[in-house]
C-alpha positions as a Python dict, from the first residue, in 0.01 Angstrom:
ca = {
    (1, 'X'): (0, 0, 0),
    (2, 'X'): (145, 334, -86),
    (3, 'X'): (72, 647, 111),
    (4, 'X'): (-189, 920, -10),
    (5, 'X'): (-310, 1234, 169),
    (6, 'X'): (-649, 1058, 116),
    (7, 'X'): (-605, 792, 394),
    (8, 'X'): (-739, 769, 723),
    (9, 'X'): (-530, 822, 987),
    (10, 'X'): (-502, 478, 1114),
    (11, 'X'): (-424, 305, 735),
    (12, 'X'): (-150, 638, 743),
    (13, 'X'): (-8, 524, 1100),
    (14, 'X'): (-3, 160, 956),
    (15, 'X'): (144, 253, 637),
    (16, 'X'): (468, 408, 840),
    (17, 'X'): (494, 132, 1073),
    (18, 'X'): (534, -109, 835),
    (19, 'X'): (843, 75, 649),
    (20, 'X'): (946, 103, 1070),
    (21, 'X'): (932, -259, 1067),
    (22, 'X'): (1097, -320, 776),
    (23, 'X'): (1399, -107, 942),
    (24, 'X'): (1371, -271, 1199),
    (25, 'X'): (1424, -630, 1042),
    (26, 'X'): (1797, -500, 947),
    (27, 'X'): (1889, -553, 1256),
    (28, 'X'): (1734, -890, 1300),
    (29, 'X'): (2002, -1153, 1381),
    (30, 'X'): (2268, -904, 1532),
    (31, 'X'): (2103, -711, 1813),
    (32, 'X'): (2076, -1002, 2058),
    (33, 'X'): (2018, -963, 2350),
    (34, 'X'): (1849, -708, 2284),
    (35, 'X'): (1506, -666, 2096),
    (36, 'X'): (1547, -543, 1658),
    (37, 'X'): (1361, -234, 1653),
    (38, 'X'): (1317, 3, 1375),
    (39, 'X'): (1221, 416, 1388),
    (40, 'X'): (1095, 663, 1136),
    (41, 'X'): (1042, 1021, 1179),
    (42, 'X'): (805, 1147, 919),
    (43, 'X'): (725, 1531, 861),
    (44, 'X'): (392, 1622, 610),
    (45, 'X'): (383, 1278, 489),
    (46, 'X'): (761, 1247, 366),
    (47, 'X'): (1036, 1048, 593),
    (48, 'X'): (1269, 1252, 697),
    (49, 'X'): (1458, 1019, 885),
    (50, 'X'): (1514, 635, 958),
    (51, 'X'): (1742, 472, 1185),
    (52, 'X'): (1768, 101, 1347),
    (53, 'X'): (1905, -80, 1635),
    (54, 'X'): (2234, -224, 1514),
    (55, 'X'): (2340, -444, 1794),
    (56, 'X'): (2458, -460, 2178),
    (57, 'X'): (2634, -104, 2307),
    (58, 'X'): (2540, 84, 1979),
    (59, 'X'): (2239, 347, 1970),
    (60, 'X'): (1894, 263, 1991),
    (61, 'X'): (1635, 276, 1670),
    (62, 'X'): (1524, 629, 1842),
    (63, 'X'): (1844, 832, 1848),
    (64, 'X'): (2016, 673, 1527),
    (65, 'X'): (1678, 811, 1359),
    (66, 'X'): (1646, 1142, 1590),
    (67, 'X'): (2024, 1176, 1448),
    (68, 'X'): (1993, 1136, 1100),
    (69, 'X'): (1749, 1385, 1057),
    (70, 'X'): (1921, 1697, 770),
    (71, 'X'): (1802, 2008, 789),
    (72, 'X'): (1574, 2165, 1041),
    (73, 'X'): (1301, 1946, 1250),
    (74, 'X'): (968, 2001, 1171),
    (75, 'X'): (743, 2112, 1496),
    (76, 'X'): (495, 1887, 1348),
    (77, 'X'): (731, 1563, 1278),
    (78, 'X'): (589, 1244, 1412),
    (79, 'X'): (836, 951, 1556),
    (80, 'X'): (718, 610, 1457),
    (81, 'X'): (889, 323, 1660),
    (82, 'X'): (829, -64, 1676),
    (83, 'X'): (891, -107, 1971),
    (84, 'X'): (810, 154, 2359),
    (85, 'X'): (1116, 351, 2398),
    (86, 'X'): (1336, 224, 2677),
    (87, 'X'): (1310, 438, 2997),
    (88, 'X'): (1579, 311, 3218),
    (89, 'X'): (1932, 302, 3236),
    (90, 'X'): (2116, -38, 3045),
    (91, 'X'): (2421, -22, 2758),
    (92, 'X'): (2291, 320, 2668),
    (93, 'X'): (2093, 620, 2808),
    (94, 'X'): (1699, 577, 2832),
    (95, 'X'): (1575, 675, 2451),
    (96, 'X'): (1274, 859, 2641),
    (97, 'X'): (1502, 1135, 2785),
    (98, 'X'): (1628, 1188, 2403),
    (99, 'X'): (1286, 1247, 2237),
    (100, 'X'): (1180, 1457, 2546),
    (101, 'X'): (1461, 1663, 2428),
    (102, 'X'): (1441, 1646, 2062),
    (103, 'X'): (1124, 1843, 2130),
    (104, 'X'): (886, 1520, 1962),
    (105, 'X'): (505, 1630, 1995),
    (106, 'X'): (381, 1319, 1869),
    (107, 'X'): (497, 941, 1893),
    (108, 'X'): (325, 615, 1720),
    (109, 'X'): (437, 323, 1917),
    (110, 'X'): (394, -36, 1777),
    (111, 'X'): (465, -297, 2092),
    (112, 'X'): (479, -242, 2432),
    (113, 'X'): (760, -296, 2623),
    (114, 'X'): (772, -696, 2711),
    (115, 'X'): (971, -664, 2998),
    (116, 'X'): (719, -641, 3269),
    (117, 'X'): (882, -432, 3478),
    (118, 'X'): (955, -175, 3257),
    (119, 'X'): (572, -211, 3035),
    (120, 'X'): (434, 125, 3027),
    (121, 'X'): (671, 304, 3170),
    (122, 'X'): (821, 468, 2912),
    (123, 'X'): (488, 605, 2746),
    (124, 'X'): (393, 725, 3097),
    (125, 'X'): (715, 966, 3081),
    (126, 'X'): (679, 1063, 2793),
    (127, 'X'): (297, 1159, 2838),
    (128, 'X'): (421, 1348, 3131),
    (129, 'X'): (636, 1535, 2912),
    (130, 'X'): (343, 1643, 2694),
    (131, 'X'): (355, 1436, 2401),
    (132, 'X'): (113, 1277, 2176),
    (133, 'X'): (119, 873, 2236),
    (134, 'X'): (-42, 635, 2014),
    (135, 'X'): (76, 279, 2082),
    (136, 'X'): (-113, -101, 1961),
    (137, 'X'): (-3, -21, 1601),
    (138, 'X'): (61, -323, 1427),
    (139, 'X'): (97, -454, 1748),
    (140, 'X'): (108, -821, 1670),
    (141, 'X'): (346, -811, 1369),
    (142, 'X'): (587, -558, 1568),
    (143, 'X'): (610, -815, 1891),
    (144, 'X'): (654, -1139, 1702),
    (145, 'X'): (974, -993, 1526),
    (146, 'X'): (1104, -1017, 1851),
    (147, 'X'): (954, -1339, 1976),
    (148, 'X'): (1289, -1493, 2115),
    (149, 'X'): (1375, -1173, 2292),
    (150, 'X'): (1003, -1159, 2459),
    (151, 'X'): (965, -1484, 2588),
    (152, 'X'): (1381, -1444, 2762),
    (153, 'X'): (1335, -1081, 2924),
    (154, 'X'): (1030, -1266, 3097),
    (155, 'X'): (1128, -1629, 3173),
    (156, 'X'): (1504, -1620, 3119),
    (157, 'X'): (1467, -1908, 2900),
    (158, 'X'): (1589, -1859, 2563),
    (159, 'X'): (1326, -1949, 2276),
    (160, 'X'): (1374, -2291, 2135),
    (161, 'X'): (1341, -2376, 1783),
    (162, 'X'): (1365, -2740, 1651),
    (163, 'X'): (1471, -2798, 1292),
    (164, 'X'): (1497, -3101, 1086),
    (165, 'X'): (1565, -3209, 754),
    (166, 'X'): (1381, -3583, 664),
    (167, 'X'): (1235, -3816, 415),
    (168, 'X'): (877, -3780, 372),
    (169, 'X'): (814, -4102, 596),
    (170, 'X'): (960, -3917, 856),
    (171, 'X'): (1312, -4077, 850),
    (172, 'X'): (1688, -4008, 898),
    (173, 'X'): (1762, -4343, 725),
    (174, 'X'): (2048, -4380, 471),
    (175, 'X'): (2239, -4630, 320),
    (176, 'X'): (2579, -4679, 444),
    (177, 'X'): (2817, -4457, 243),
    (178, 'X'): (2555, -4207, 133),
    (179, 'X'): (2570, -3848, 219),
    (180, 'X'): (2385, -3776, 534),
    (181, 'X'): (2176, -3525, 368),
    (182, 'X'): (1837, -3601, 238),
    (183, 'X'): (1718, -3244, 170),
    (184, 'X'): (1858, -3023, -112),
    (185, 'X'): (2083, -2723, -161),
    (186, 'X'): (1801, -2501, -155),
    (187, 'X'): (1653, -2608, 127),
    (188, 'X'): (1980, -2564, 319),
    (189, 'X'): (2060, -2239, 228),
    (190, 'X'): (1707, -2136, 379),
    (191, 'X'): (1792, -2319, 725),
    (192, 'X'): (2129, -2128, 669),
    (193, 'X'): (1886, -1771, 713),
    (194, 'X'): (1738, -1930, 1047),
    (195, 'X'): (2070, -2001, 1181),
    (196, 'X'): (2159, -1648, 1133),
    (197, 'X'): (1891, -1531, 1311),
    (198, 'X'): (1977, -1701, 1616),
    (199, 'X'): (2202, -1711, 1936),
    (200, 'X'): (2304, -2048, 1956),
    (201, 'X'): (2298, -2408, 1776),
    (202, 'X'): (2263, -2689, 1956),
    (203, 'X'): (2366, -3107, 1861),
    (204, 'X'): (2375, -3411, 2102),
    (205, 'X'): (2692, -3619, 2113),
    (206, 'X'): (2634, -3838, 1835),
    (207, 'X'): (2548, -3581, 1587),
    (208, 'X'): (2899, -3454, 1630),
    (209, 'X'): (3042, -3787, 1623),
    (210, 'X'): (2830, -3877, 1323),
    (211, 'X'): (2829, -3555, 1067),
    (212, 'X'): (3138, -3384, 1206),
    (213, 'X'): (2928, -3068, 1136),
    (214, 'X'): (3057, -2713, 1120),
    (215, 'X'): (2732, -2555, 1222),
    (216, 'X'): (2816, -2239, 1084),
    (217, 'X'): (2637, -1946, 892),
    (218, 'X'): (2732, -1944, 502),
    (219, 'X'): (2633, -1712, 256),
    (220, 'X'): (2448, -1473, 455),
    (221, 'X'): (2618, -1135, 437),
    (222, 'X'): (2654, -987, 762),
    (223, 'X'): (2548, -1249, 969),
    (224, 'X'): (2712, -1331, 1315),
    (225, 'X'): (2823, -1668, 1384),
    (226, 'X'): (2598, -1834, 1611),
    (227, 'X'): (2722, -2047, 1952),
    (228, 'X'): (2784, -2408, 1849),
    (229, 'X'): (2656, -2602, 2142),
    (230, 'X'): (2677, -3005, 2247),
    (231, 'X'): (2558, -3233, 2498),
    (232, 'X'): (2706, -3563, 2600),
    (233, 'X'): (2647, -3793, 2878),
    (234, 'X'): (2993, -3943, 2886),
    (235, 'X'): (3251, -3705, 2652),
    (236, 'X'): (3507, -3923, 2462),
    (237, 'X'): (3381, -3707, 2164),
    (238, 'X'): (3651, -3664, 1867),
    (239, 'X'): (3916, -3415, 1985),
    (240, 'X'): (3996, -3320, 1587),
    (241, 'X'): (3603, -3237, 1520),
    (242, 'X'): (3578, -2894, 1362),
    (243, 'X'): (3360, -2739, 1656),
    (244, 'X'): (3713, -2788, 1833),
    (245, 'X'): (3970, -2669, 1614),
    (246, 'X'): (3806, -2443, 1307),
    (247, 'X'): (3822, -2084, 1336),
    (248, 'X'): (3472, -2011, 1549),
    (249, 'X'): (3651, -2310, 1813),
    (250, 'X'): (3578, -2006, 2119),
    (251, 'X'): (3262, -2010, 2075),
    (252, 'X'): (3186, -2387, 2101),
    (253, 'X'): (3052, -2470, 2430),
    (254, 'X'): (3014, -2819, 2565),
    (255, 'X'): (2840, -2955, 2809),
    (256, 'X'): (2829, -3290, 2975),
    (257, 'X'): (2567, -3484, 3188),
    (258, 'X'): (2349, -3249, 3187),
    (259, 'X'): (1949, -3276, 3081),
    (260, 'X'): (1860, -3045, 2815),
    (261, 'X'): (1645, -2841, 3098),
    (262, 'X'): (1955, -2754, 3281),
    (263, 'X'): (2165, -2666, 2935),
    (264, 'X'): (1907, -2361, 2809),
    (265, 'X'): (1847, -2246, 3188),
    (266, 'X'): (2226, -2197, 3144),
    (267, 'X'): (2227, -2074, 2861),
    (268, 'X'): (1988, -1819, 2931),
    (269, 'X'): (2211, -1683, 3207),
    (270, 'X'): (2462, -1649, 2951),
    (271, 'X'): (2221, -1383, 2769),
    (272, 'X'): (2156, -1625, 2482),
    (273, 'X'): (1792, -1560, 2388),
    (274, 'X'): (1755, -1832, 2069),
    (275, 'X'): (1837, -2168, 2007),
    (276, 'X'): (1783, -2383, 1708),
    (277, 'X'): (1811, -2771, 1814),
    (278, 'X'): (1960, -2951, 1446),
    (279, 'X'): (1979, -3276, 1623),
    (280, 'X'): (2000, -3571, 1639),
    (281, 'X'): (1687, -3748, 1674),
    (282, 'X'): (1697, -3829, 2057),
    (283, 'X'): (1824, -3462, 2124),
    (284, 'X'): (1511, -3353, 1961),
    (285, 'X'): (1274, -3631, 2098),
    (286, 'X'): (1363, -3550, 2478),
    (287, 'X'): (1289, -3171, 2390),
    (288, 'X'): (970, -3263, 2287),
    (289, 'X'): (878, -3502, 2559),
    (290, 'X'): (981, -3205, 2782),
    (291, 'X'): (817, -2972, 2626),
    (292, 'X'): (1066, -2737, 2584),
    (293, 'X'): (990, -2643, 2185),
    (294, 'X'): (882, -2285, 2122),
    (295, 'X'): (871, -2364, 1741),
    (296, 'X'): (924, -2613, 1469),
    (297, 'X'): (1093, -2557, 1107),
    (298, 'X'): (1099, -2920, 944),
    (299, 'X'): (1239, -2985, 571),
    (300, 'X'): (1090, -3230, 421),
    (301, 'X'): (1233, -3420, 146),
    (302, 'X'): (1008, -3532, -184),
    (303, 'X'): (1170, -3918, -109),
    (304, 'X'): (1037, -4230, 110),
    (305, 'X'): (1391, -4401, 292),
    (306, 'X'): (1200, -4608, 538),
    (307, 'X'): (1462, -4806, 820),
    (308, 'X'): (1459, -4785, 1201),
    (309, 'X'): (1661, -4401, 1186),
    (310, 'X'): (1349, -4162, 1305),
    (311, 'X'): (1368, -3798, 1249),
    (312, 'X'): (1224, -3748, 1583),
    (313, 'X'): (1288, -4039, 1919),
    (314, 'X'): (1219, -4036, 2246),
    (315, 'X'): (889, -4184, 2445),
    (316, 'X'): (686, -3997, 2258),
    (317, 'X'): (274, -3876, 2357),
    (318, 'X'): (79, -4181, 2538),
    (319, 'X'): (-159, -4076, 2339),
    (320, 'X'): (-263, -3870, 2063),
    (321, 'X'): (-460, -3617, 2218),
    (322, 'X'): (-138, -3546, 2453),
    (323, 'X'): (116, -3491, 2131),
    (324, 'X'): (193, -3197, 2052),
    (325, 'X'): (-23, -3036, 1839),
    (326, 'X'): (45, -2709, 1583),
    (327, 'X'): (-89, -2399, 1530),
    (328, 'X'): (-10, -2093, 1324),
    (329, 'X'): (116, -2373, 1040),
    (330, 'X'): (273, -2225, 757),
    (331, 'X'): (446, -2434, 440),
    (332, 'X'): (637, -2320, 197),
    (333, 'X'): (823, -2494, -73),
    (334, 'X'): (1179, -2435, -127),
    (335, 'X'): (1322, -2603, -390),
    (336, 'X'): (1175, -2967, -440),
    (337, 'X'): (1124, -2993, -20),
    (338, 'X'): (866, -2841, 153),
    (339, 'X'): (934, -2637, 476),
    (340, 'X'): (657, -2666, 751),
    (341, 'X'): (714, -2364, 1057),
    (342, 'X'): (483, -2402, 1339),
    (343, 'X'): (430, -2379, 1674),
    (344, 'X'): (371, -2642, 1895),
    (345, 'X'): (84, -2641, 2135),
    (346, 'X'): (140, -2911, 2455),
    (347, 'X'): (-169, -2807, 2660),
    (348, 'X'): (-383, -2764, 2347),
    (349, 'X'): (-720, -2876, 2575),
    (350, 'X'): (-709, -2586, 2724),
    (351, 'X'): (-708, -2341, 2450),
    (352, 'X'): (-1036, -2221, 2398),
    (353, 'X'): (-1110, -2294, 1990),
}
């Protein structure tokens, strides 16, 4: 939708938060831990200025927009802004003090703060201040860009993604001497995006031992390299293994008899916000008896392998009514393999329908 003079003011407020969001989305990937937020200041209809969060330490969307703006500020400029303005203290100064003093008379806020100690807050000051506060604007769309950040500023937990690539039958299975992939180039360089959009990656023992993997981010410009994580019961993993001796080797953690509960509590201490489980199949079959999946991405391959290798072990639901059931399905084909993103739902009986 472009904007016209002609549109009401809610369609015009939407219409600038989107291009906010798309700012915003620049920074998706590298701002961890904190949120991507994007900012526009617009003046008679025309953007005048645009700025992003970049990443940890470095300005917030506010004042890289407030400081881009050439030429003289318009009295009747409006800041748009994905997410409420922080109004405490952290890396940087609170962004509410800065549009107080930019002399803002109007501000169009997407989500609210998630942090519930902060929620409100800032639009309180800056109410208090005089200004003009709109906020709920593509509320939805604003908040689940930063789904992983919301769910660890409130739990601590960092928001767990499970990906898999399989046969249509559901299967790992291949012959002996085959490659271990069963999915195609295409459909890896789209996982590739997903890793770059999170904090960590995370294998069980055996995956390492089996597929040596690199677990690194290729051919996505820009990206940061995500922590490479493993679990073992016992160690006695392969010293030469390239999450031990490539060039990313610092930021390989490993940890050893501990359940998969105790590794992302840790992990969430260690300000990592995302993980993406890549396997294997009992790695991702206890998170899933444990409930611990915020969201699936599976790749599924146009091929039947059959054999005893399933994408996904573990016990498994009793029964079917206790598995875990999806919502907010989306598929999309990428190359000849289909990519399924959901989210799984554990206590789906009591969602109302």
């Amino acid at each position: 939708m472009k904007y016209s003079r002609e549109m009401a003011e809610s369609d015009v407020h939407e219409h600038f938060m989107r291009r906010a969001l798309n700012e915003a989305k620049k920074g998706a990937g590298l701002t961890s831990p904190n949120p991507a937020v994007g900012a526009l200041l617009v003046a008679d209809g025309k953007i005048v200025s645009r700025g992003h969060h970049r990443g940890p330490g470095l300005p917030h969307a506010e004042i890289e927009c407030l400081r881009n703006v050439r030429g003289p500020k318009s009295k009747n400029a409006v800041l748009y802004v994905t997410l409420e303005p922080c109004s405490t203290t952290g890396r940087t100064p609170p962004c509410t003090d800065a549009i107080i003093a930019a002399g803002i008379q109007e501000l169009i806020v997407g989500a609210i703060d998630p942090n519930p100690r902060h929620a409100g807050r800032g639009l309180e000051q800056l109410r208090a201040a005089g200004i003009r506060v709109h906020y709920g604007v593509l509320a939805s769309e604003c908040a689940l860009l930063n789904e992983a950040f919301n769910k660890w500023i409130q739990t601590r937990r960092p928001f767990v993604i499970a990906k898999c690539g399989m046969s249509l039958d559901g299967r790992l299975t291949r012959l002996p001497g085959e490659p271990r992939r069963l999915t195609s180039a295409a459909a890896r360089r789209h996982a590739h995006e997903t890793r770059a959009q999170v904090d960590a990656i995370l294998i069980g023992a055996e995956t390492l031992r089996q597929d040596n993997p690199r677990l690194t981010v290729r051919d996505i410009k820009g990206a940061r390299q995500p922590w490479r994580v493993v679990i073992s019961r016992a160690g006695n993993l392969p010293r030469r293994a390239h999450l031990f001796t490539d060039r990313f080797a610092d930021r390989t953690l490993l940890y050893r008899n501990k359940s998969l509960e105790a590794v992302l509590r840790d992990l969430g201490t260690k300000e990592i916000t995302s993980v993406l489980i890549e396997g294997g199949g009992e790695v991702l079959g206890h998170a899933f008896d444990a409930r611990l999946i915020d969201q699936i991405r599976f790749y599924i391959a146009p091929l039947m392998t059959g054999g005893p290798v399933a994408a996904i072990g573990g016990k498994g639901a009793d029964a079917s009514e206790r598995g875990a059931h999806l919502t907010d399905i989306h598929y999309e084909r990428v190359g000849p393999d289909l990519c399924v993103r959901a989210y799984p739902i554990f206590d789906w009986r009591n969602v109302s329908e």
